[in-house]
C-alpha positions in Angstrom: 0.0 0.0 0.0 1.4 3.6 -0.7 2.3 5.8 1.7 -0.5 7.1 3.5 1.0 8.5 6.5 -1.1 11.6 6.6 -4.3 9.5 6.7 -3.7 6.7 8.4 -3.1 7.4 12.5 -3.2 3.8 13.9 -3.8 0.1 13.4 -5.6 -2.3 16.0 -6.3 -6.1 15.5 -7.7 -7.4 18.7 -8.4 -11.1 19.4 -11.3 -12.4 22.1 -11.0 -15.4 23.8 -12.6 -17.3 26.7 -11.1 -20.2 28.6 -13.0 -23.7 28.9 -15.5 -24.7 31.8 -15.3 -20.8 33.2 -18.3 -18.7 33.3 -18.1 -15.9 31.1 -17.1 -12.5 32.7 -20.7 -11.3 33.3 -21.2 -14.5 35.3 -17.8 -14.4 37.6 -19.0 -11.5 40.2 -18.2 -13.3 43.5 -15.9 -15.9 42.6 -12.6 -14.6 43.3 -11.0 -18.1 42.3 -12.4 -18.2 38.5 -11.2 -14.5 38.2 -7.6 -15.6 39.7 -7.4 -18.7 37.6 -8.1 -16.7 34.6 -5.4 -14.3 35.5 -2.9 -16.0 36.5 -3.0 -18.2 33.2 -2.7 -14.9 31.1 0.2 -13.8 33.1 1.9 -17.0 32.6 1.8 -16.8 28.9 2.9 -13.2 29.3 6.2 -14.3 30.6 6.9 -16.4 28.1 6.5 -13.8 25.0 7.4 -10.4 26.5 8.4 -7.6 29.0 5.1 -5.8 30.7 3.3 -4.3 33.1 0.2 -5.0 35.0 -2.5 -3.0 36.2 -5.6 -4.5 38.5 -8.4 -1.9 37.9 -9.0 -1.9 42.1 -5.3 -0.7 42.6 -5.2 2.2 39.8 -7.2 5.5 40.4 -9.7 6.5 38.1 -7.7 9.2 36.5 -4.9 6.2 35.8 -8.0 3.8 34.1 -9.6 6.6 32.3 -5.9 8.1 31.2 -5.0 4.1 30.4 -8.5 4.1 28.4 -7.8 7.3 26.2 -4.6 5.8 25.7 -6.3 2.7 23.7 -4.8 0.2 26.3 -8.0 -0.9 27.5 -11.9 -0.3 26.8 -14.3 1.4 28.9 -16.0 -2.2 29.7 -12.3 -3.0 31.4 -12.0 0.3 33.0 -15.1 0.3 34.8 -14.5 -3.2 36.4 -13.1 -2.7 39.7 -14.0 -6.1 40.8 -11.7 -8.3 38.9 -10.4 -6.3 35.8 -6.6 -6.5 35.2 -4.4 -5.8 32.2 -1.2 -6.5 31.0 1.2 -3.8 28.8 4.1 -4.6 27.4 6.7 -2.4 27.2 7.2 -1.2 24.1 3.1 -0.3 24.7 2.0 -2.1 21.4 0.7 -5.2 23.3 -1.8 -5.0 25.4 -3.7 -8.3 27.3 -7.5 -7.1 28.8 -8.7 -9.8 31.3 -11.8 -10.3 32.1 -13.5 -7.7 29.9 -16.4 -8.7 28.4 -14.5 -11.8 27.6 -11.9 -13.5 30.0 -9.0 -12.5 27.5 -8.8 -9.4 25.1 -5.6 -9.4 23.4 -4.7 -6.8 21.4 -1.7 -5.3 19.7 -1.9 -1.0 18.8 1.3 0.5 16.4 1.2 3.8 14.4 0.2 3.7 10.6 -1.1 1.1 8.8 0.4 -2.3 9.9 -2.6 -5.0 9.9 -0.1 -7.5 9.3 2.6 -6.8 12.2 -0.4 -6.6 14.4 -1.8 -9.8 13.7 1.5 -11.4 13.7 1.7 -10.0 17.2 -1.2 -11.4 18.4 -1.1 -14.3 16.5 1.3 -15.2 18.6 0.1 -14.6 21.6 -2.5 -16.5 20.6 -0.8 -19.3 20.0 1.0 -19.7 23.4 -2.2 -19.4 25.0 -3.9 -22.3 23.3 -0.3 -24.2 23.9 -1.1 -23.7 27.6 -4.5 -23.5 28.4 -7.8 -25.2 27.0 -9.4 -22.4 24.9 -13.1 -22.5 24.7 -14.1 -23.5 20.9 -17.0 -25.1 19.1 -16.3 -26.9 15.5 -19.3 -25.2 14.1 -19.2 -21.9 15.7 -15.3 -21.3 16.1 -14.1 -19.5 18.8 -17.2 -18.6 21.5 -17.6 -15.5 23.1 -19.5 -13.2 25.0 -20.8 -11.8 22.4 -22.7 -13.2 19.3 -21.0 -11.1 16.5 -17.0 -11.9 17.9 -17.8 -15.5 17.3 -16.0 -17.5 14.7 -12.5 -15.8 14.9 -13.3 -13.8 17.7 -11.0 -11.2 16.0 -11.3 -7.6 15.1 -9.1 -5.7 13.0 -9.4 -1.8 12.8 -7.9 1.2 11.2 -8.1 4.8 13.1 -8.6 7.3 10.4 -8.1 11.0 9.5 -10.8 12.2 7.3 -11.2 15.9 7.6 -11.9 16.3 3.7 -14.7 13.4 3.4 -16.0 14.9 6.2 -16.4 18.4 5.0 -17.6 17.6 1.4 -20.4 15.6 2.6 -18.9 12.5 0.9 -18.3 10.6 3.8 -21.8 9.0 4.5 -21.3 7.4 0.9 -17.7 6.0 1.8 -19.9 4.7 4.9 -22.5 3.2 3.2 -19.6 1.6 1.1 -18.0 0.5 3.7 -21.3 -1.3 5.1 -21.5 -3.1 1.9 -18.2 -4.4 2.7 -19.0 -6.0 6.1 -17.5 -3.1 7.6 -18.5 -0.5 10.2 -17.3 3.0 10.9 -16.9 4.2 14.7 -15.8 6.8 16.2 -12.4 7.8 18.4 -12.9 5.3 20.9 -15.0 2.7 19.1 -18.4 1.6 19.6 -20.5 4.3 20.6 -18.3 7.3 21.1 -18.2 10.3 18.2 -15.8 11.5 16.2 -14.4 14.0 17.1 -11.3 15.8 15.3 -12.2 14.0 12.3 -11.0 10.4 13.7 -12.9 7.4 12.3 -12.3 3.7 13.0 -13.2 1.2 10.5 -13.1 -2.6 11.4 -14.9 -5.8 10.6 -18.7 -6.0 12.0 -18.4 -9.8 12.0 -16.1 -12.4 12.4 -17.9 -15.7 11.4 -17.5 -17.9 8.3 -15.1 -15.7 7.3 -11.3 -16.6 7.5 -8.5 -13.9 9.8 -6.4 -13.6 6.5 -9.6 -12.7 4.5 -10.8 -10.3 7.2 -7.5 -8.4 7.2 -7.8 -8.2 3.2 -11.3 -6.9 3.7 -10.2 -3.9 5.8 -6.9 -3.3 4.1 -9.1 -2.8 0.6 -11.7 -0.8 2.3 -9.0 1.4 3.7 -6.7 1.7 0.1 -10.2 2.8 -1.2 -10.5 5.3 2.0 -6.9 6.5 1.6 -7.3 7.2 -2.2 -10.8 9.1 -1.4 -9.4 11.1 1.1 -6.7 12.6 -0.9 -8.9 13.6 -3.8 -10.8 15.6 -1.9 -8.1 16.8 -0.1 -6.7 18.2 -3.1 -10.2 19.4 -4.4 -10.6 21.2 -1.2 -7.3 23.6 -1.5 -8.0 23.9 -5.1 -11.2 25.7 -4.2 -10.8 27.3 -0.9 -7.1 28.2 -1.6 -6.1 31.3 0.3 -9.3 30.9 2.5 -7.6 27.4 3.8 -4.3 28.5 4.3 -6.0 31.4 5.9 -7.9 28.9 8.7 -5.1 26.6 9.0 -2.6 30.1 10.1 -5.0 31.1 12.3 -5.2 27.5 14.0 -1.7 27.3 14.5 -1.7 30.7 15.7 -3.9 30.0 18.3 -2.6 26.4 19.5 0.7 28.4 19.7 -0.3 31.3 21.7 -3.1 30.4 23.4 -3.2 30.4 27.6 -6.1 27.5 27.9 -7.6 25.3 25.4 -10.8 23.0 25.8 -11.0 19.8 24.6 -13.4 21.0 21.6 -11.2 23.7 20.9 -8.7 21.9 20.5 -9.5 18.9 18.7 -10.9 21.9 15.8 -7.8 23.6 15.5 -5.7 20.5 16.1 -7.6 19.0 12.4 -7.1 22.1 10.6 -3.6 21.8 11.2 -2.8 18.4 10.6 -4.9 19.1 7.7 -2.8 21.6 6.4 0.4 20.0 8.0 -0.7 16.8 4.7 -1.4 19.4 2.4 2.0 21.3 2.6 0.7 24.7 4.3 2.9 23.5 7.2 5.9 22.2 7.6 4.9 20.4 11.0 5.5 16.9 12.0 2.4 14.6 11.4 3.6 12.0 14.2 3.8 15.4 16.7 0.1 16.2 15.9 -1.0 12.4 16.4 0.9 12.7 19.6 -0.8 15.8 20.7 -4.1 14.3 19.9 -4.0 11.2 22.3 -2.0 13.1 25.1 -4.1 16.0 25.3 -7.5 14.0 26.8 -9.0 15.0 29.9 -7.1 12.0 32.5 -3.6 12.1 30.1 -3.4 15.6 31.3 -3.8 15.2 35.0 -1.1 12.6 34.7 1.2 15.1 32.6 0.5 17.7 35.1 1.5 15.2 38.2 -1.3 12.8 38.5 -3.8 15.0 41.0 -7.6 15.7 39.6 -7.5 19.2 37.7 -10.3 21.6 37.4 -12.1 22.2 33.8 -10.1 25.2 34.1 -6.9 24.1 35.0 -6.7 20.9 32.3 -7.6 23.8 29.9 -3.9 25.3 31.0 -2.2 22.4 31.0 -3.4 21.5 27.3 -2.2 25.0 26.0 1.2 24.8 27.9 1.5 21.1 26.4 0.7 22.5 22.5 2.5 25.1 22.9 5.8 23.1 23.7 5.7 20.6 21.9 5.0 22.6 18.8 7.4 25.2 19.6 10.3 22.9 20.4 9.9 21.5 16.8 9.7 25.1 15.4 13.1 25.7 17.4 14.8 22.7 15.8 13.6 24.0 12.3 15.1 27.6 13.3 18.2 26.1 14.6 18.4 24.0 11.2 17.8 27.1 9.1 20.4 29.2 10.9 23.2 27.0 10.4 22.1 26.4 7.0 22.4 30.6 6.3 25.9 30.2 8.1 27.0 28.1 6.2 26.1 29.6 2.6 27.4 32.9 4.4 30.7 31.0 4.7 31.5 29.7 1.1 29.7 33.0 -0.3 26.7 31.3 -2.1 24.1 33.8 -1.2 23.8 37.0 -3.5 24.1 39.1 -0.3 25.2 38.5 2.7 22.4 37.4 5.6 22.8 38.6 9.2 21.8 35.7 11.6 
C-alpha cells in the first residue's frame, strides 16, 4: 500500500477469547478463584513472549484507568471493572492483554500507521501460546465462543483509526460509509463503539467475524482502507483547489492559536488541532504529522492530570495544561527547524553562495 501517513493514525487487530469450563465474565462477580485462575494463566503466557506491566483496575485510580483508556490500552468495559479487571502492557506499549472484559482474554496489539499484518502477527502469537497452555473455549461449528454473538467464529477484530477531515467536509463521507457497510465493515468513532468522532478520527473494522477466515478479514479492511486513503486525498486536493487562500488562511490562524493560546478545551482543541494536521498533509505547514497524532491522544482530559503530576484538575486548569503542552511541543519542533535554518544561512554565508550576505 502507498504511503498514506497523513491518513492513516493507527492500526488495531484485537483477538477475544474465553477459557474452557469458566463462566463468562458477566457471570464471575463473587468468585474470586475463576477471576484468579483466569489471570494467573494470562500472566503466565505473558512471561513467556514479553516484557510488561500489569494494572488491577481496584489498585489504579480513576484518572490512571480513564488516562489508560484514552490511551487505547483498555476499553471502557475493562476500566469500569473494579472487581476483577486487570491488564497487561508490554513495554514497548503495542501489546496489550485485557482480562476479564467482556470476555476472559482481550488481546490486542496497537502500532502507528497502517500495519494490519505486524499486528496480527503479534497477536497471532500470543495466541498461539495461549492455546499451547490453556484449554481455549471453541466449538467446531461456531469457532471460537464468546460473549458476544458477533465476535464468534474468529473472535477477531481488526481496525484502522482514520483521519478524514476532507470526506467529512464535502459531505462525501456518508457514501464512503455506506460503502464500507457493503463491505462487512462498520465506521466508529475515536474510541469505538458508541463514542463520536471527534477531530475528524474514524475507525473502520470488521462487524463480524464468522465464516469468514482472519487472512480474508484483514484483506477486507486493508481494501476498504486503500479505497479510504485514495478518497481522502482527492478531496483533499479538491478542497485547497477551491478554498485556496481561505484554507491557508484557517489553518494560520489555527496554528496561531494552538501556539499562543493560555487555555484550550478539549473542543477547541481537537478543531484547530484538524485544521492543522490538515494543512500540515497538504504542505501549508511544515509540521511533523507523528507530533500532531501525539498531541491528539496526550491532550485527553485523565492524560493531562497525569502530565501535570497525576492529582484531579479543574475544567479550568486541564484547559492550562493543554495549551502549555501545545505550545511546547510545537514550539520545540519550530526551534529545531530555526536552529536548522540558521546553520544552513551560516553556512552559505561562509562559502559565499548567497547573492548578499544574511545577518543571523
Amino acid at each position: 500500500m502507498a504511503n498514506y501517513d497523513n491518513i492513516i493514525v493507527s492500526t488495531r487487530v484485537r483477538l477475544a477469547r474465553n477459557l474452557n469450563d469458566i463462566p463468562f465474565p458477566s457471570m464471575l462477580k463473587g468468585s474470586p478463584k475463576s477471576s484468579e485462575k483466569v489471570i494467573n494463566s494470562v500472566i503466565a503466557v505473558c512471561d513467556k513472549l514479553f516484557e510488561y506491566n500489569v494494572y488491577k483496575m481496584n489498585s489504579i485510580s480513576e484518572i490512571d484507568r480513564v488516562a489508560l483508556q484514552e490511551m487505547h490500552f483498555i476499553s471502557p468495559n475493562l476500566a469500569s471493572n473494579t472487581e476483577n479487571g486487570v491488564v497487561c502492557i508490554s513495554k514497548d506499549k503495542k501489546m496489550s492483554i485485557m482480562i476479564n472484559e467482556e470476555d476472559h482474554i482481550r488481546a490486542q496489539c496497537v502500532i502507528h500507521g497502517f500495519a494490519l499484518e505486524e499486528c496480527y502477527k503479534n497477536v497471532n502469537a500470543f495466541d498461539d501460546k495461549l492455546s499451547e497452555m490453556v484449554q481455549v473455549a471453541y466449538d467446531e461449528k461456531l469457532g471460537y465462543l464468546t460473549a458476544c454473538p458477533t465476535n464468534l467464529g474468529t473472535g477477531m477484530r481488526a481496525s484502522v483509526m482514520m483521519f478524514l477531515p476532507a470526506l467529512s467536509q464535502s459531505g462525501k463521507l456518508s457514501k464512503v460509509i455506506t460503502m464500507v457497510q457493503q463491505m462487512g465493515l462498520t465506521v466508529r468513532g475515536m474510541y469505538g463503539e458508541g463514542s463520536s468522532a471527534s477531530g475528524y478520527l474514524y475507525q473502520i473494522s470488521n462487524q463480524i467475524s464468522i465464516g469468514v477466515s482472519e487472512i480474508d478479514l484483514l484483506k477486507t479492511v486493508a481494501n476498504a482502507v486503500k479505497m479510504i486513503c485514495e478518497s481522502e486525498e482527492l478531496e483533499r486536493d479538491k478542497l485547497h483547489k477551491i478554498q485556496g487562500i481561505a484554507l491557508d488562511d484557517k489553518v494560520s490562524r489555527s496554528l496561531g492559536i494552538l501556539l499562543y493560546a493560555k487555555r484550550l478545551n478539549s473542543s477547541e482543541f481537537m478543531e484547530h488541532m484538524a485544521n492543522v494536521k490538515l494543512g500540515t498533509s497538504l504542505g501549508i505547514l511544515k509540521l511533523s504529522m507523528p507530533m500532531l497524532n501525539y498531541l491528539t491522544e496526550f491532550c485527553q482530559p485523565a492524560s493531562l492530570c497525569n502530565y501535570s503530576g497525576g492529582g484531579k484538575l479543574s475544567a479550568k486548569e486541564r484547559d492550562e495544561a493543554r495549551a502549555e503542552l501545545v505550545r511546547s511541543k510545537i514550539l520545540e519542533r519550530w526551534v529545531k527547524c530555526t536552529e536548522w535554518i540558521v546553520k544552513a544561512i551560516k553556512l552559505l554565508n561562509k562559502h559565499k553562495l548567497l547573492v548578499r550576505q544574511v545577518v543571523v
